[in-house]
N, C-alpha and C positions, 0 to 999 in steps of 0.2 A: 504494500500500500504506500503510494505516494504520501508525502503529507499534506500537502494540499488539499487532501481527499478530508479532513479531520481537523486540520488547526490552520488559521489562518496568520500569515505574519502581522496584521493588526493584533494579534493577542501580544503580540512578543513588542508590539509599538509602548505597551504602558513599562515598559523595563526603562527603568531611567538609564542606566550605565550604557552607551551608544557602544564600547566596545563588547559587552555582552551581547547586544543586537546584534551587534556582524558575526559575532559566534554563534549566533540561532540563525541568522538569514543564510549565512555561509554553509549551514549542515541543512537547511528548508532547500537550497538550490543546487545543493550536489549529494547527498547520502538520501537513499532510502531512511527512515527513524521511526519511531515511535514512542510520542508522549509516552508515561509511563504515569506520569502526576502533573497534575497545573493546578494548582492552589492560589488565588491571588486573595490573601483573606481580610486587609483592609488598608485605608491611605493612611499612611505618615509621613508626616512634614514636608518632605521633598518626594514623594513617589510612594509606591507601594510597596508594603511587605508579601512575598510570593517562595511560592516555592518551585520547581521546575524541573525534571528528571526527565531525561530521556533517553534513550540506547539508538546506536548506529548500527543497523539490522547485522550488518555484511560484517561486522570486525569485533561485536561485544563488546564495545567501549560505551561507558553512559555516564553523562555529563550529568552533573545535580549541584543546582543553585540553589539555596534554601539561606532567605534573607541577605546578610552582608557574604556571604560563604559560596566558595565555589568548588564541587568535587571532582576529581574524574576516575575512573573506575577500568579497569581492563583486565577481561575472564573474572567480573568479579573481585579482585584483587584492588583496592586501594594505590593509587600513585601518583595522584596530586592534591594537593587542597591550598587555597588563597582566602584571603580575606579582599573580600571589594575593594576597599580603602586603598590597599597596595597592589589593584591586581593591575594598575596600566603597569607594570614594568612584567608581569610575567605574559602577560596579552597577546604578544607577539609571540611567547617560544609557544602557547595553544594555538594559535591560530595555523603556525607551520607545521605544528604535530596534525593538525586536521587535514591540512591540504596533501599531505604527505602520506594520508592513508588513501588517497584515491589509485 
């Protein structure tokens, strides 16, 4: 299933952090995925608290945003985690670990 078919990238528009966006719009326009969770469960100050879990069908990797927190997971196995606050300096080595699974 495409995602297209299920989640639309307006859902991923209410993420304040723009570089998280091109990390969902980047895996919406090239991975097969599937939500897994999208919880957005109310506004705070500057944006929303959410939560957001997904897997990349073809490689078992699943990404999971849950508030200021970013996870990434492969076979199951834990191998990254950021705090939002600091994640523009790690933003670039996730985004080339994604392009690099195609």
């Amino acid at each position: 299933m495409k995602p297209s078919e299920y989640i639309t990238f307006s859902l991923f528009e209410k993420i304040e952090n723009p570089k998280i966006a091109e990390i969902l719009d980047y895996c919406e326009k090239n991975f097969d995925f599937e939500i897994t969770s999208f919880i957005k469960e109310f506004e705070i100050q500057n944006g929303y608290k959410y939560e957001i879990k997904f897997k990349l069908l073809h490689n078992n990797l699943i990404i999971h945003i849950f508030g200021k927190k970013i996870q990434l997971y492969y076979n199951e196995k834990y191998i990254y985690k950021s705090d939002l606050d600091i994640f523009h300096s790690n933003y670039v080595g996730i985004l080339g670990y994604l392009r690099n699974l195609k």
